[in-house]
PDB file of N, CA, C, O and CB in Angstrom:
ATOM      1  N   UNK A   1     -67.535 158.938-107.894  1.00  0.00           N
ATOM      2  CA  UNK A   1     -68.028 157.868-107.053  1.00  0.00           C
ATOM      3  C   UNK A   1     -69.287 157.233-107.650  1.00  0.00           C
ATOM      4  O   UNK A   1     -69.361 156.053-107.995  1.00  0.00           O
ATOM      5  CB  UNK A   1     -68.312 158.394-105.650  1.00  0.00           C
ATOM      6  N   UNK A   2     -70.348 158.212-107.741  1.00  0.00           N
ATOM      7  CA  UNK A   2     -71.862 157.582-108.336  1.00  0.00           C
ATOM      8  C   UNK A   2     -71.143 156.579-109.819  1.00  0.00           C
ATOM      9  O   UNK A   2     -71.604 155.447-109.964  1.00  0.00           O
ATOM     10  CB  UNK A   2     -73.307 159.323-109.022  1.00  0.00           C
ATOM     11  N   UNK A   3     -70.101 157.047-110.780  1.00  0.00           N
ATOM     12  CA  UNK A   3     -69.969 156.472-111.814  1.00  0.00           C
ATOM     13  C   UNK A   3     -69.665 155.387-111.983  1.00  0.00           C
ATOM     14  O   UNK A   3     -70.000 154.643-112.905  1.00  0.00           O
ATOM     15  CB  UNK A   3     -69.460 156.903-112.327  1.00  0.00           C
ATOM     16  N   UNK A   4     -68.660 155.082-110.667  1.00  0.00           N
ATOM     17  CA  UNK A   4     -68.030 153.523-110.458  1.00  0.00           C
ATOM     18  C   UNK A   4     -69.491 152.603-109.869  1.00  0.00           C
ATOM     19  O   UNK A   4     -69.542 151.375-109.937  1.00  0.00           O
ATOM     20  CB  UNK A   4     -66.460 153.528-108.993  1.00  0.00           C
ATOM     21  N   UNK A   5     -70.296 153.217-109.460  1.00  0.00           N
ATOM     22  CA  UNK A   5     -71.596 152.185-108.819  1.00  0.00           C
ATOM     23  C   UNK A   5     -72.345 151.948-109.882  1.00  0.00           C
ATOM     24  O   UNK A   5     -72.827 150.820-109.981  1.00  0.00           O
ATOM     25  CB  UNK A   5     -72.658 152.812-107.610  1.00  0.00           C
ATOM     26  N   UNK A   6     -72.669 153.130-111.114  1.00  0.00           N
ATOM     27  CA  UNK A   6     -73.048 152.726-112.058  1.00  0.00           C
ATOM     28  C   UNK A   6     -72.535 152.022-112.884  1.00  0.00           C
ATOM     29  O   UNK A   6     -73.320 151.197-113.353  1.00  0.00           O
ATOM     30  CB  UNK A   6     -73.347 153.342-112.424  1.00  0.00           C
ATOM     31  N   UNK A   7     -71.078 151.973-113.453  1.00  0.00           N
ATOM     32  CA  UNK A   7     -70.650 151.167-113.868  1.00  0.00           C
ATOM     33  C   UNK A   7     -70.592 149.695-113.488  1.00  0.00           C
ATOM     34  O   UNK A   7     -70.598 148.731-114.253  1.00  0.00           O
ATOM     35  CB  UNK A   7     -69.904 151.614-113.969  1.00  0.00           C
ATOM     36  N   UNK A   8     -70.519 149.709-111.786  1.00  0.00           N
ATOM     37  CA  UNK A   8     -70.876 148.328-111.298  1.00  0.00           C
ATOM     38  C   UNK A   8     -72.090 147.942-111.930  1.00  0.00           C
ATOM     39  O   UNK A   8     -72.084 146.909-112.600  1.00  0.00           O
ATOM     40  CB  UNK A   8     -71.040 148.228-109.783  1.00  0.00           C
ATOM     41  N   UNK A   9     -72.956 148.500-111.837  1.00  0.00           N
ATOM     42  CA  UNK A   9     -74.486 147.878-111.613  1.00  0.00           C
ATOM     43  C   UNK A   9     -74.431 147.628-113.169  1.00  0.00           C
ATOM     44  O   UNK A   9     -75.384 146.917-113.486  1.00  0.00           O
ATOM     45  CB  UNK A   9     -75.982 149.039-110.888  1.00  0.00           C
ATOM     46  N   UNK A  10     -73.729 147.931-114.133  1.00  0.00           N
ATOM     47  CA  UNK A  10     -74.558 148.010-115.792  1.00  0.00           C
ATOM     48  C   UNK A  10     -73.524 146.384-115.784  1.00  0.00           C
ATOM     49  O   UNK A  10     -74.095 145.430-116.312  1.00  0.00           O
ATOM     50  CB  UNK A  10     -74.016 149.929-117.477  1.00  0.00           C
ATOM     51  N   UNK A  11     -72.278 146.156-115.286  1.00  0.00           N
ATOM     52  CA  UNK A  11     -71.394 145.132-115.082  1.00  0.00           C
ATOM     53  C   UNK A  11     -71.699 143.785-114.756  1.00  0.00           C
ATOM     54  O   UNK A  11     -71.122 142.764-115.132  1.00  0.00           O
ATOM     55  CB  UNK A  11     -70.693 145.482-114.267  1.00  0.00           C
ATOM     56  N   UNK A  12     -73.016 143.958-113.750  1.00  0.00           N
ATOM     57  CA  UNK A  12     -73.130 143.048-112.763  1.00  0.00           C
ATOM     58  C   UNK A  12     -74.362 142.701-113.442  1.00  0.00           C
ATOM     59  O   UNK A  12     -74.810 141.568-113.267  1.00  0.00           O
ATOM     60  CB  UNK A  12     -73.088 143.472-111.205  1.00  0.00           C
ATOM     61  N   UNK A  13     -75.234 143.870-114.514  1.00  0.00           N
ATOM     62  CA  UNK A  13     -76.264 143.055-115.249  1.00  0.00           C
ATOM     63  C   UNK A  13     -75.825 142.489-116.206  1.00  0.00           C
ATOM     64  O   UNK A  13     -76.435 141.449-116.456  1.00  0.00           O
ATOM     65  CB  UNK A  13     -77.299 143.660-115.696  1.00  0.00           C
ATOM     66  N   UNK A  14     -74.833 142.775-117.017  1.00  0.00           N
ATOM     67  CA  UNK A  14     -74.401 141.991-118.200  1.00  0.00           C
ATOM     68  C   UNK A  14     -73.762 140.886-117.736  1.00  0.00           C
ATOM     69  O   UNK A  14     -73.668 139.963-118.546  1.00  0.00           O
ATOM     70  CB  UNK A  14     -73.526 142.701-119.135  1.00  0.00           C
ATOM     71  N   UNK A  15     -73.225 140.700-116.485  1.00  0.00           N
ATOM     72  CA  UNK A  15     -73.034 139.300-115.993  1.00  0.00           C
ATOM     73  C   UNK A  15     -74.048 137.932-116.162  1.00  0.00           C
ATOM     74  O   UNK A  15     -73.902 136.764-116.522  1.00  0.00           O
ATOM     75  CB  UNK A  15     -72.909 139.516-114.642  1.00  0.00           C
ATOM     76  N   UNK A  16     -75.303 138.908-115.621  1.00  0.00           N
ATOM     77  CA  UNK A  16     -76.426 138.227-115.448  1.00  0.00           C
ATOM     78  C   UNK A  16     -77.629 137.778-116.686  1.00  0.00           C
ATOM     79  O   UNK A  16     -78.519 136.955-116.901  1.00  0.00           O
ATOM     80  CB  UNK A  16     -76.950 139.014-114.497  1.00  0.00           C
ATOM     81  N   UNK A  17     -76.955 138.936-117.283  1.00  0.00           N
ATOM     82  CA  UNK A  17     -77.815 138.328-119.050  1.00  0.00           C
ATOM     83  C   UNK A  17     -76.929 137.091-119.070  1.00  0.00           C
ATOM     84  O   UNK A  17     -77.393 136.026-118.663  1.00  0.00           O
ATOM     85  CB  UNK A  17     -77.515 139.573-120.977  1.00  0.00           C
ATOM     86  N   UNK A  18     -75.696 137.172-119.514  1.00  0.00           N
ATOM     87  CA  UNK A  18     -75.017 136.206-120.011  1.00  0.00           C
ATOM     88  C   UNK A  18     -75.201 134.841-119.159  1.00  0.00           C
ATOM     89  O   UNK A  18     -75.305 133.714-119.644  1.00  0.00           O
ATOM     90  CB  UNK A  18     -73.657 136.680-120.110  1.00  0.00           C
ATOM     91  N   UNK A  19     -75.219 135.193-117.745  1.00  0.00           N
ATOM     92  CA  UNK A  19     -75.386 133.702-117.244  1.00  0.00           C
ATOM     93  C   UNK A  19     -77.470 133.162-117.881  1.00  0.00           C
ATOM     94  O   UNK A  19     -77.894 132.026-118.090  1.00  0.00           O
ATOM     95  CB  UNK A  19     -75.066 133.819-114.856  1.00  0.00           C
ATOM     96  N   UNK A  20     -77.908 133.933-117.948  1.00  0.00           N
ATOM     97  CA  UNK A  20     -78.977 133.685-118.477  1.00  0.00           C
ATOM     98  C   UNK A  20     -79.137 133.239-119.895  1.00  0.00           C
ATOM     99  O   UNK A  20     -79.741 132.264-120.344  1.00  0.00           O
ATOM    100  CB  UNK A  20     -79.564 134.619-118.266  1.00  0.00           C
ATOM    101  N   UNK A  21     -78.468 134.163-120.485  1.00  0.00           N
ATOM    102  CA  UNK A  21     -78.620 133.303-121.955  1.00  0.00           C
ATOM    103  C   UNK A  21     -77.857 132.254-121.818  1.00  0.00           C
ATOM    104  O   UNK A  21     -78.263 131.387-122.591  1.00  0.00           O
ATOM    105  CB  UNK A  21     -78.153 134.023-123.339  1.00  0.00           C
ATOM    106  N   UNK A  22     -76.852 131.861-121.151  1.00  0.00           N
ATOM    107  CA  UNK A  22     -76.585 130.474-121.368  1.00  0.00           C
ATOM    108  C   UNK A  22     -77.207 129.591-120.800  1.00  0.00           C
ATOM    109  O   UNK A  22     -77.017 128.488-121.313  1.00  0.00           O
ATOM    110  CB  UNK A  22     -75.527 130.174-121.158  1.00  0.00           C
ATOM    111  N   UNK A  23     -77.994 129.601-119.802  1.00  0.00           N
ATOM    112  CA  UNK A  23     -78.812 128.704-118.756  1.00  0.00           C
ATOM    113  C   UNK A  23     -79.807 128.353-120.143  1.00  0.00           C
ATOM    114  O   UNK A  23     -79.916 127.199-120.555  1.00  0.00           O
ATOM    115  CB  UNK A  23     -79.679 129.652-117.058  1.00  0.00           C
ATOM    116  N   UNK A  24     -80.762 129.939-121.024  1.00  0.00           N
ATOM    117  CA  UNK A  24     -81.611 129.207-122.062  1.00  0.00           C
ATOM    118  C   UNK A  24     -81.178 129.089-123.139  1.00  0.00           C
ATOM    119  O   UNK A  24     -82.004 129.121-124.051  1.00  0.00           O
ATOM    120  CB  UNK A  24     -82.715 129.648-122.313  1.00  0.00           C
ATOM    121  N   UNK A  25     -80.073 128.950-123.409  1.00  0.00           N
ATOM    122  CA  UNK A  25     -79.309 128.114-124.601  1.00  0.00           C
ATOM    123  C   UNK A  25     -79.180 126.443-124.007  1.00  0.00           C
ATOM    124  O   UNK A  25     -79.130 125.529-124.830  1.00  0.00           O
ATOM    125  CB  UNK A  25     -77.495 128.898-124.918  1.00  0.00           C
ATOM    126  N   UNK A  26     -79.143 126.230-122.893  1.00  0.00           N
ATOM    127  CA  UNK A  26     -78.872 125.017-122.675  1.00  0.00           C
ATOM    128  C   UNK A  26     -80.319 124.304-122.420  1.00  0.00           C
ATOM    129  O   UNK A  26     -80.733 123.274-122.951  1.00  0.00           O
ATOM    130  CB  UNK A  26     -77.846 124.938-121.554  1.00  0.00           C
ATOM    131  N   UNK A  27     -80.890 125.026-121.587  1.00  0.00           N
ATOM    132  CA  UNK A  27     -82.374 124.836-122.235  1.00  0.00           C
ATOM    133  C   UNK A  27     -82.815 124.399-123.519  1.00  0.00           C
ATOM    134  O   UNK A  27     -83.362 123.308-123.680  1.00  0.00           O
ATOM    135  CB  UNK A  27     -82.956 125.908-122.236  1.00  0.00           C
ATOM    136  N   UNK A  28     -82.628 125.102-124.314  1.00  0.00           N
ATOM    137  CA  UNK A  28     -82.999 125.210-125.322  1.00  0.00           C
ATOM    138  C   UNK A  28     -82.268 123.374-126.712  1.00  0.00           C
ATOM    139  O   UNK A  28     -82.684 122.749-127.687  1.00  0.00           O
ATOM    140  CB  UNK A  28     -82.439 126.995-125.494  1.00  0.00           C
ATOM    141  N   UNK A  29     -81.162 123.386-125.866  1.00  0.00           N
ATOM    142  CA  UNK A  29     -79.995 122.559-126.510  1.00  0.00           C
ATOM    143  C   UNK A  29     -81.261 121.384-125.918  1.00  0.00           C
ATOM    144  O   UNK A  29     -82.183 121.158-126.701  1.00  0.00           O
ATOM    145  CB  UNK A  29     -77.921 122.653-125.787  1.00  0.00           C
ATOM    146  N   UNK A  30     -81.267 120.898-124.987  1.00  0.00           N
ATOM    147  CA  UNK A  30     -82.284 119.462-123.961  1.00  0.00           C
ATOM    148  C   UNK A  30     -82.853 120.055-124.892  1.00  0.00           C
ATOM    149  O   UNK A  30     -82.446 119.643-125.978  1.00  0.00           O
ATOM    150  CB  UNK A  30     -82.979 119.218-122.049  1.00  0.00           C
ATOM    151  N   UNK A  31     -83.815 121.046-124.989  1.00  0.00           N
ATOM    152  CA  UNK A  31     -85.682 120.934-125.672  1.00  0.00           C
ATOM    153  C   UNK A  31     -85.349 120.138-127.111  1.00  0.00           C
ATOM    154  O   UNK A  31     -86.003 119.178-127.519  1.00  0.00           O
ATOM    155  CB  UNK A  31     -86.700 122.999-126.169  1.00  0.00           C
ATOM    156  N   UNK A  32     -84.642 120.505-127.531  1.00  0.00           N
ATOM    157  CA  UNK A  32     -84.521 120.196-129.274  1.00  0.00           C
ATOM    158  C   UNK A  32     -83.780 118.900-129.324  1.00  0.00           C
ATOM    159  O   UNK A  32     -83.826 118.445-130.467  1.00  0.00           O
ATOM    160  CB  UNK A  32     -83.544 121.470-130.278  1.00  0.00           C
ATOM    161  N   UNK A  33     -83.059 118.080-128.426  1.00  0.00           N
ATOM    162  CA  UNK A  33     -82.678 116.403-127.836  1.00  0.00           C
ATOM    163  C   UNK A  33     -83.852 116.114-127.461  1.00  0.00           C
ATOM    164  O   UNK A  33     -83.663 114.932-127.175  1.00  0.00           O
ATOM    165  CB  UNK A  33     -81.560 116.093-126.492  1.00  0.00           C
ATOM    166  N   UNK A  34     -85.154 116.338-127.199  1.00  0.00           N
ATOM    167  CA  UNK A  34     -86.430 115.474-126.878  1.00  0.00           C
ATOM    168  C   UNK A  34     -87.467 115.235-127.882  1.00  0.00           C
ATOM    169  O   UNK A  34     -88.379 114.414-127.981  1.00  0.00           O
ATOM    170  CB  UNK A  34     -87.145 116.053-125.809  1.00  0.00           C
ATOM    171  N   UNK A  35     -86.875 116.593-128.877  1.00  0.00           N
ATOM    172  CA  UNK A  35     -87.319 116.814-129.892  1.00  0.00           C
ATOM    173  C   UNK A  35     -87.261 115.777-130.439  1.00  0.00           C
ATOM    174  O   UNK A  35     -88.228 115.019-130.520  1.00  0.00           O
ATOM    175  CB  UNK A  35     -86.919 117.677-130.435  1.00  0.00           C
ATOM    176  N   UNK A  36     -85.946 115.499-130.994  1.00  0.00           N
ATOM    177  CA  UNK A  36     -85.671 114.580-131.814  1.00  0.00           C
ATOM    178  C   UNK A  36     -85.501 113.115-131.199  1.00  0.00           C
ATOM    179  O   UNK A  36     -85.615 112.196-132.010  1.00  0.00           O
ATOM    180  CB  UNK A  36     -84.577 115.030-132.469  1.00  0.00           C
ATOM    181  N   UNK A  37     -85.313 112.872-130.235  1.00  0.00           N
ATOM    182  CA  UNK A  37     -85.795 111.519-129.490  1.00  0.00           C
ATOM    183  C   UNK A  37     -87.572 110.983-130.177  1.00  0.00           C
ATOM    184  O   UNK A  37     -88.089 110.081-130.838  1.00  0.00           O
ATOM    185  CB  UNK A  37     -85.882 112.004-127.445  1.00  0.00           C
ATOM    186  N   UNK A  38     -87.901 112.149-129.523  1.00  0.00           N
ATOM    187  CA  UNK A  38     -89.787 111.807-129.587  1.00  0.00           C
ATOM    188  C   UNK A  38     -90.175 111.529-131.269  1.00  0.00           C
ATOM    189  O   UNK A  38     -91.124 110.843-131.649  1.00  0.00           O
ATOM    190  CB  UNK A  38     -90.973 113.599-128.941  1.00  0.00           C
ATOM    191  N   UNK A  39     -89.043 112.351-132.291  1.00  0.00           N
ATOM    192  CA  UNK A  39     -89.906 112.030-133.624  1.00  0.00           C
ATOM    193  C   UNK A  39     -88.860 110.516-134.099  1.00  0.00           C
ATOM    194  O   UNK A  39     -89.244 109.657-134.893  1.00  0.00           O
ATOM    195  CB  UNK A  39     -89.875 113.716-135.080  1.00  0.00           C
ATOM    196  N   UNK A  40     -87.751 110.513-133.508  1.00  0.00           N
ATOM    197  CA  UNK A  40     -87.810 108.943-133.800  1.00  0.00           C
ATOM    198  C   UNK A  40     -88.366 107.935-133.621  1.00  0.00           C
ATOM    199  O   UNK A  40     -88.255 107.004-134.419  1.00  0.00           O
ATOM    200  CB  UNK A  40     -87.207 108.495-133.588  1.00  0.00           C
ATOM    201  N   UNK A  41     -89.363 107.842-132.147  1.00  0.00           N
ATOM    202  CA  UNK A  41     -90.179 107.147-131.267  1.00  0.00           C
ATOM    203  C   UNK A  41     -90.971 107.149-132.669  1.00  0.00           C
ATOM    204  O   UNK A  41     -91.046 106.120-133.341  1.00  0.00           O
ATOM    205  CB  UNK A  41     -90.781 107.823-129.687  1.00  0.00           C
ATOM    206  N   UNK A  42     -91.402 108.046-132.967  1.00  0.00           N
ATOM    207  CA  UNK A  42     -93.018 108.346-133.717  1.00  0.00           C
ATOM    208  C   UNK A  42     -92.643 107.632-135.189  1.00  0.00           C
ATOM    209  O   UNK A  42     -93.401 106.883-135.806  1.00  0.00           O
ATOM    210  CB  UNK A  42     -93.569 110.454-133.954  1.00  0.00           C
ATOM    211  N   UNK A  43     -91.219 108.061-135.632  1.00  0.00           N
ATOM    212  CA  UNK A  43     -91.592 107.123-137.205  1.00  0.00           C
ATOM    213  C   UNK A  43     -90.622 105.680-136.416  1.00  0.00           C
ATOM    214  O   UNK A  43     -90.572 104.697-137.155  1.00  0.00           O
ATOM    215  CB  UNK A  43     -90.574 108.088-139.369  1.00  0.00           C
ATOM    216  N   UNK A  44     -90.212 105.589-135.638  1.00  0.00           N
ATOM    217  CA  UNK A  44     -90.670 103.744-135.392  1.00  0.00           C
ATOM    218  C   UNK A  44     -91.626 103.092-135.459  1.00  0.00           C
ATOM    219  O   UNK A  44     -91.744 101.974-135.960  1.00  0.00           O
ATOM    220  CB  UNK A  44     -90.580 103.202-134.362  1.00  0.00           C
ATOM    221  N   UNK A  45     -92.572 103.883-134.844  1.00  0.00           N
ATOM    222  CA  UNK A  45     -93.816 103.663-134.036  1.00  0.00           C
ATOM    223  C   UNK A  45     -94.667 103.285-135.780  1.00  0.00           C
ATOM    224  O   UNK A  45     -94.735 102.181-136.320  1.00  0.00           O
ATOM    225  CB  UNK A  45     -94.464 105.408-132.799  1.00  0.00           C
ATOM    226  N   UNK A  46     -95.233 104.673-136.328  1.00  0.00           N
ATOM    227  CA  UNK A  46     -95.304 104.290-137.615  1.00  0.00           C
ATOM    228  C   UNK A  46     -95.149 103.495-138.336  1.00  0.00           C
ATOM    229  O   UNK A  46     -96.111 102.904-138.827  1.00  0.00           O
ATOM    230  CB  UNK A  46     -94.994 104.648-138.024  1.00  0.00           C
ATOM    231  N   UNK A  47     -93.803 103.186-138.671  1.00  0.00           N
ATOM    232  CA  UNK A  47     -93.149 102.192-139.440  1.00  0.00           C
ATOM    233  C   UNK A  47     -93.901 100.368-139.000  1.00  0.00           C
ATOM    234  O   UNK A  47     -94.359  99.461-139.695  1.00  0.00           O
ATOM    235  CB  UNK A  47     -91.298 102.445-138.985  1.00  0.00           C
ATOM    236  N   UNK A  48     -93.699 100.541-137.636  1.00  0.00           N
ATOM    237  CA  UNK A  48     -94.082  99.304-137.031  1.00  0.00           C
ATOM    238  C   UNK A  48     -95.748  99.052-137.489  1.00  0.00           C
ATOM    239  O   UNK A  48     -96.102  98.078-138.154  1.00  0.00           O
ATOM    240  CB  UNK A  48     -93.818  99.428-135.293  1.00  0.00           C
ATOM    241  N   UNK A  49     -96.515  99.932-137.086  1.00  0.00           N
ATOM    242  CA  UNK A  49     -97.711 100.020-137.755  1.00  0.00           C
ATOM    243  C   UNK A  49     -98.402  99.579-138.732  1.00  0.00           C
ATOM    244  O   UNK A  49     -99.449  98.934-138.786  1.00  0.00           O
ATOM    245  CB  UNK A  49     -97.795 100.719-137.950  1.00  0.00           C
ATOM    246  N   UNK A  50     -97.248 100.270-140.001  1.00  0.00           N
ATOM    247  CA  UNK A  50     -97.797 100.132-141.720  1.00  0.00           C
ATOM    248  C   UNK A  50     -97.733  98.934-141.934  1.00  0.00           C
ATOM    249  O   UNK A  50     -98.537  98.351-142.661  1.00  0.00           O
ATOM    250  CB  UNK A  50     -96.960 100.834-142.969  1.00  0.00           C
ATOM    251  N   UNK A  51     -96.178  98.033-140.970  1.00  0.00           N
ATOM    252  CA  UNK A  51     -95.664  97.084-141.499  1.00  0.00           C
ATOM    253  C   UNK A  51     -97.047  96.002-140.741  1.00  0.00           C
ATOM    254  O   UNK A  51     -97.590  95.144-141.438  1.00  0.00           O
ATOM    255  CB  UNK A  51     -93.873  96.931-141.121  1.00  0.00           C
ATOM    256  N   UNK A  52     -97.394  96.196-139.477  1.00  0.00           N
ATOM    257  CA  UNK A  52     -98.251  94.883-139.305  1.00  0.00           C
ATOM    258  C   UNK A  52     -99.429  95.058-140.099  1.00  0.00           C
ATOM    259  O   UNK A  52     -99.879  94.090-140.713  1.00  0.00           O
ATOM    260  CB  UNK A  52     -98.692  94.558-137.788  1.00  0.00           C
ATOM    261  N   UNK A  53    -100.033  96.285-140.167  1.00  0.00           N
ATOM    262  CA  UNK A  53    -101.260  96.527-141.418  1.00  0.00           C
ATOM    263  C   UNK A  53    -100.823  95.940-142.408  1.00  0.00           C
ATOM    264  O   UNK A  53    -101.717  95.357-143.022  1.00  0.00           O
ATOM    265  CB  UNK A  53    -101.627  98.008-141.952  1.00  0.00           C
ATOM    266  N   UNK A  54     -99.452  95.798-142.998  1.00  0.00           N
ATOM    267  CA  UNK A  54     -99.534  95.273-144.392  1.00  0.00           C
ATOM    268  C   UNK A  54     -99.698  93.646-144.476  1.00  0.00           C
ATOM    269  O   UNK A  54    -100.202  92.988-145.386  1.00  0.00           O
ATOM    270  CB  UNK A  54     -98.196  95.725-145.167  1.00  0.00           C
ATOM    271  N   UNK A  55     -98.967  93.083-142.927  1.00  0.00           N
ATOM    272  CA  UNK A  55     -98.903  91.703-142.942  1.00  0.00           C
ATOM    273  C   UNK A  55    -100.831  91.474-142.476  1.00  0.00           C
ATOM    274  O   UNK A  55    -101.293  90.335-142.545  1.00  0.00           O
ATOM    275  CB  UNK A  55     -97.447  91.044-141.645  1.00  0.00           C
ATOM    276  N   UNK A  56    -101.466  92.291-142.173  1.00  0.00           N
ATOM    277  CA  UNK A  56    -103.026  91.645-141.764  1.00  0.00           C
ATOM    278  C   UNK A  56    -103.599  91.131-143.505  1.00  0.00           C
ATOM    279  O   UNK A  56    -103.907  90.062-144.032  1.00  0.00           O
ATOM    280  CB  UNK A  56    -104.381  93.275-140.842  1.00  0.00           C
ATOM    281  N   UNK A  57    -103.496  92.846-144.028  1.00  0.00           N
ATOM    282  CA  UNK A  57    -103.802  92.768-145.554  1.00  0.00           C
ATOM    283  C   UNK A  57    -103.472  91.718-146.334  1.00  0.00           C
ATOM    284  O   UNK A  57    -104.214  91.210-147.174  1.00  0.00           O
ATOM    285  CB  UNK A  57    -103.257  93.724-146.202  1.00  0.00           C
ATOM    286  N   UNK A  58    -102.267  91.350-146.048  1.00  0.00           N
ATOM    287  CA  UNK A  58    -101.733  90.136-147.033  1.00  0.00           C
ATOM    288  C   UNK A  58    -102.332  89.230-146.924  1.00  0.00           C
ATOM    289  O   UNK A  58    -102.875  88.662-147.872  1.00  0.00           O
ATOM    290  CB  UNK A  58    -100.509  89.626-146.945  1.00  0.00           C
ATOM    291  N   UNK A  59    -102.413  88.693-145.193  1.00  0.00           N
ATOM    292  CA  UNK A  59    -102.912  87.746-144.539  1.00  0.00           C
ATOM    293  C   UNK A  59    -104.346  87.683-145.228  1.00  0.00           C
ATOM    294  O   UNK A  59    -104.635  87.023-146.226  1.00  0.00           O
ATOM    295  CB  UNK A  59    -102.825  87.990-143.021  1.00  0.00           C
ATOM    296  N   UNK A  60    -105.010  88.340-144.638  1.00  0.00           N
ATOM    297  CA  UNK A  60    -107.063  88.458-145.730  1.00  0.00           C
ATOM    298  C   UNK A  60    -106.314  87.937-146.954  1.00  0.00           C
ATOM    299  O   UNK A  60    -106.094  86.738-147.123  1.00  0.00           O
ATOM    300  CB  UNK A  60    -108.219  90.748-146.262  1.00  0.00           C
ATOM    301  N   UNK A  61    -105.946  88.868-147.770  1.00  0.00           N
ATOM    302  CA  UNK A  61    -105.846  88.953-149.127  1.00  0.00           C
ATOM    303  C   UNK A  61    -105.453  87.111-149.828  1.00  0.00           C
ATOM    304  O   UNK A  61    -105.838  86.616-150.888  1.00  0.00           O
ATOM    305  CB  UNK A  61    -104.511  90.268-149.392  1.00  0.00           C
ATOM    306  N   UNK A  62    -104.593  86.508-148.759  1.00  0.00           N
ATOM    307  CA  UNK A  62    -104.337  85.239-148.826  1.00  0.00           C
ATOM    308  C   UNK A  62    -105.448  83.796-148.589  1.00  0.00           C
ATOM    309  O   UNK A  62    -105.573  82.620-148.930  1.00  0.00           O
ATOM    310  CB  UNK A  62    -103.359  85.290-147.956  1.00  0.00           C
ATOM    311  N   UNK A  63    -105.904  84.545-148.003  1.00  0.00           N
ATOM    312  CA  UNK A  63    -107.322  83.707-147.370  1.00  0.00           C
ATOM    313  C   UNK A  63    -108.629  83.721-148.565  1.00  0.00           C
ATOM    314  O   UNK A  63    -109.532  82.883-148.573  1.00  0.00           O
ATOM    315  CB  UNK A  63    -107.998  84.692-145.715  1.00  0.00           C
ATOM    316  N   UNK A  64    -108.522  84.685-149.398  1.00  0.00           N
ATOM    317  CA  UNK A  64    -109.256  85.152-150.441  1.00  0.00           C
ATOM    318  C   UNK A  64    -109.911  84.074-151.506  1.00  0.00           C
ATOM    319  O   UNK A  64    -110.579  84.476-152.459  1.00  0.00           O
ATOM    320  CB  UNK A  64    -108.373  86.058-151.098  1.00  0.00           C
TER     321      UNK A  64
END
């Protein structure tokens, strides 16, 4: 009798890992999609940057 309750209970935790590791696998799946959202933002962002710095520079440099 005690063996079948233990066996429940070791059953009913490995249920519960598994629903857990998949809850932070999916977690984990979103964290690393914001990831890479946010560093595209950042070399747009960049890019946009260098490029009007280069048109100011030119601009002076033209005025020269």
């Amino acid at each position: 009798m005690s063996k079948n309750i233990a066996l429940q209970k070791i059953e009913s935790h490995e249920k519960l890992c598994r629903i857990m590791q998949k809850q932070t696998h999916d977690r984990m799946k979103q964290l690393e999609n914001q990831i890479n959202r946010i560093e595209k933002i950042m070399i747009v962002c960049a890019g946009t940057l260098l490029a009007g710095m280069a048109g100011i520079i030119l601009m002076l440099l033209d005025k020269i």
